[in-house]
N, C-alpha and C positions, 0 to 999 in steps of 0.2 A: 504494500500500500504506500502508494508518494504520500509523502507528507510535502502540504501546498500553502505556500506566504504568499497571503494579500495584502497588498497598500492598497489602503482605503482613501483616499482624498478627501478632506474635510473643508467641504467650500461652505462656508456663512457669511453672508456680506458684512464685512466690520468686524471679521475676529481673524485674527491671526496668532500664532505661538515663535515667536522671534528667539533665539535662543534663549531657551527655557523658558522666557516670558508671552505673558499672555495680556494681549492687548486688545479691550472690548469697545467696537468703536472708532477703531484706530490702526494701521497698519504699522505705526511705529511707537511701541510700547516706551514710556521713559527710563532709561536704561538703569535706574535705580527703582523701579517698579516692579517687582513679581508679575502684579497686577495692574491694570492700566486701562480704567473704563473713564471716556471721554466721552460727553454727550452734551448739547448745548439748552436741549428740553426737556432733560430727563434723569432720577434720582440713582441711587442704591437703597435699595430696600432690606433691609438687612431681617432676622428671623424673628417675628414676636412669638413670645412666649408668655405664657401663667408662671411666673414664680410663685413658690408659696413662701417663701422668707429667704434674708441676705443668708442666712449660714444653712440654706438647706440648696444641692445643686441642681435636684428636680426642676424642670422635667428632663434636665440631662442626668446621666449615670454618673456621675463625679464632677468635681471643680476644676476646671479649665484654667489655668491662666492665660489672660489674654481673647478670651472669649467676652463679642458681644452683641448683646440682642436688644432686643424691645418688649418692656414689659408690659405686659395689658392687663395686667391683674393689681387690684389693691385690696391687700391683704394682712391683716395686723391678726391672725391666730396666734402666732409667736410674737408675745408683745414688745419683746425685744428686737426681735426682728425682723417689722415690717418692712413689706414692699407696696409701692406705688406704681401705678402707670409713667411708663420712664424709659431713658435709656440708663442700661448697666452694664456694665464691664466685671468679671473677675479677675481675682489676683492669684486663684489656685487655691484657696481656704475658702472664700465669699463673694459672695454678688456686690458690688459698689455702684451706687447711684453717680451717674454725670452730671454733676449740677450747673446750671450754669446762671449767668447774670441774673436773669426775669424768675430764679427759683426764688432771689432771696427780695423779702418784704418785712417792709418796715412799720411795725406792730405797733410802736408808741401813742395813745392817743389815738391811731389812723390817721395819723401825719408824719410832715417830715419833720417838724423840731415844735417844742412844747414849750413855749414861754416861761417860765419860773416870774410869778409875783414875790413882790419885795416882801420878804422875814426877814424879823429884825428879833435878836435876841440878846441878852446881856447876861454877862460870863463875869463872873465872881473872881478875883482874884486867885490863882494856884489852884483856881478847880476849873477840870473838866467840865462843860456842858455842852450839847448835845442837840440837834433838831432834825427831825423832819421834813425835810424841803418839799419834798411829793413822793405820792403813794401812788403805784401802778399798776393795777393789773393786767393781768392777759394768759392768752392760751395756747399751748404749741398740742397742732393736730399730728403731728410725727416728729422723731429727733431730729434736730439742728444743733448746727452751731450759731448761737447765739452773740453779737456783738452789743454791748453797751454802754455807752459814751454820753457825757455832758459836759456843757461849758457852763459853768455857774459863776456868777461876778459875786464877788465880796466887798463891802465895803465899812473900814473898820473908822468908830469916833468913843466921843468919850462916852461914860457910864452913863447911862440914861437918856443921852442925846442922838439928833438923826445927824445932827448938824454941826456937832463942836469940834472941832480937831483935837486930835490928841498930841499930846505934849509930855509923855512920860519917857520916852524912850523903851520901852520893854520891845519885847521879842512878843511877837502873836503868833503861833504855829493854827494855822486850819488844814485842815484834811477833810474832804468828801471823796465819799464810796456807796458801795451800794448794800442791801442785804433785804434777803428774802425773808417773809413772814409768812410765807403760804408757801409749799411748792411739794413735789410728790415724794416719795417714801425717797430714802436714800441720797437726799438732796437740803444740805443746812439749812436753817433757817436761822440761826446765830452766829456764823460766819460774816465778816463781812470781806469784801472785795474791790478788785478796781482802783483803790487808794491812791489818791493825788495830794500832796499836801502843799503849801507854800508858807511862808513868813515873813512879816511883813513888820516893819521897823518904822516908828515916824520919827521926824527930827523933834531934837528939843527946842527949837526956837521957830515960832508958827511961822516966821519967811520961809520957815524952808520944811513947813509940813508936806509930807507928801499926801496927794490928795489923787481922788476919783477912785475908779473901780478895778479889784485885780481878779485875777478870774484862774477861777480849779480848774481844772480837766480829768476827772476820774474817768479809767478805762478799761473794759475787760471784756476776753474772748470765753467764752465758755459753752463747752457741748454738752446740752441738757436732754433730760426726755421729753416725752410726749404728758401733757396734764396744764395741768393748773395753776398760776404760779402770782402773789404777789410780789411789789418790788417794792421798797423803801430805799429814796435818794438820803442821803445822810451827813449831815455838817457837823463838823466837832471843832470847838477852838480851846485853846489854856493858851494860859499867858500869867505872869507873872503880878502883874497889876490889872484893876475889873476894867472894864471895856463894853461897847457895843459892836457889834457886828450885825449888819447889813444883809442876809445873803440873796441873789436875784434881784432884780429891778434894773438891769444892766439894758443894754443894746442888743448884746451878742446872747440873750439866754437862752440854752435848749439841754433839752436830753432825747436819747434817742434811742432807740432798741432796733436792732434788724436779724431776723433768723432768715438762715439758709439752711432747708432741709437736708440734711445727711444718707436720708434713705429713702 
């Protein structure tokens, strides 16, 4: 019996295979391309799949690195490990979401920045006190990371006054931060965070007080879960002699939140 070799010719209009590459579209594939689909109307459609959670690799048999699809399923069984409708990528352990610009939204209020009204509070000599600048709630419907930031103006005079310059010389330390009083299991609620502090010194001879407004900047990245969560903006000043401080009522005042979903 001959044993019989056929060449088959593979004619498709717009595909050719150029040493070793394959160019869809194109008869000259770019020579650092495997693959090389050129089209002026028309996408790549890549495979959607039902995930049921990042740490599970169904509906494929194992974790791929480097594999990726389109997820059409949302699905929070594993509450740790929800998935969205999305694009994901794996790393070879887990499914990773692609996040991009228009994932992340800025939760504060539902704005971009939150004025802060003038508090004015007066701080005792050698002691600590303490305020509340604003109180925030809000909700994350999946993990993010979470970014939040403020500019708060301070403005420091004497003990009981909006208006007197101070004249003592002392050192004023203020620090603002943030900390949660609400938030889901596993996540502080007496921690505080973000801490920005500055010090602020007046001269002793009121030509040369220094005047107007200085401004905190508390800041902090943090990847949180999915729940409930309040925020507490937080001022604290000591100083060595009593004072008043100011805080907000500035030009520049805001705070802000924005999450970018993780999964």
């Amino acid at each position: 019996m001959k044993k019989m070799n056929f060449v088959v010719p593979v004619l498709l209009g717009g595909f050719s295979i150029v040493t070793a590459q394959i160019g869809i579209g194109t008869a000259s594939p770019n020579a650092n391309a495997m693959v090389d689909v050129t089209s002026t109307n028309k996408g790549v459609l890549v495979p959607r799949l039902a995930l049921v959670s990042t740490n599970n690799a169904s509906p494929l048999s194992a974790h791929v690195a480097g594999m990726t699809i389109y997820n059409t399923a949302a699905n929070n069984s594993v509450a740790s490990h929800p998935v969205y409708p999305g694009t994901y990528y794996n790393d070879g352990t887990q499914w990773l979401r692609k996040s991009t610009w228009n994932d992340a939204r800025t939760i504060t209020g539902g704005s971009i920045s939150d004025p802060v009204s003038l508090i004015t509070a007066d701080a005792a000599a050698e002691t600590a006190q303490s305020t509340i600048l604003s109180t925030i709630p809000f909700t994350l419907d999946r993990p993010s990371t979470v970014e939040f930031s403020a500019n708060i103006s301070t403005r420091y005079t004497a003990s009981g006054s909006n208006t007197a310059p101070l004249s003592d010389g002392a050192v004023k330390l203020c620090t603002i931060n943030f900390q949660f009083t609400t938030a889901p299991s596993g996540i502080s609620t007496t921690a505080f965070f973000g801490d920005h502090s500055t010090s602020y010194v007046n001269s002793l001879s009121a030509a040369g007080t220094v005047t107007g407004d200085v401004y905190v900047n508390p800041y902090a990245v943090v990847t949180l879960p999915v729940g409930s969560y309040v925020l507490n903006v937080r001022g604290s000043v000591l100083s060595g002699t009593a004072f008043r401080i100011g805080y907000g009522g500035g030009t520049h005042d805001m705070i802000q939140i924005k999450a970018t979903p993780i999964q």
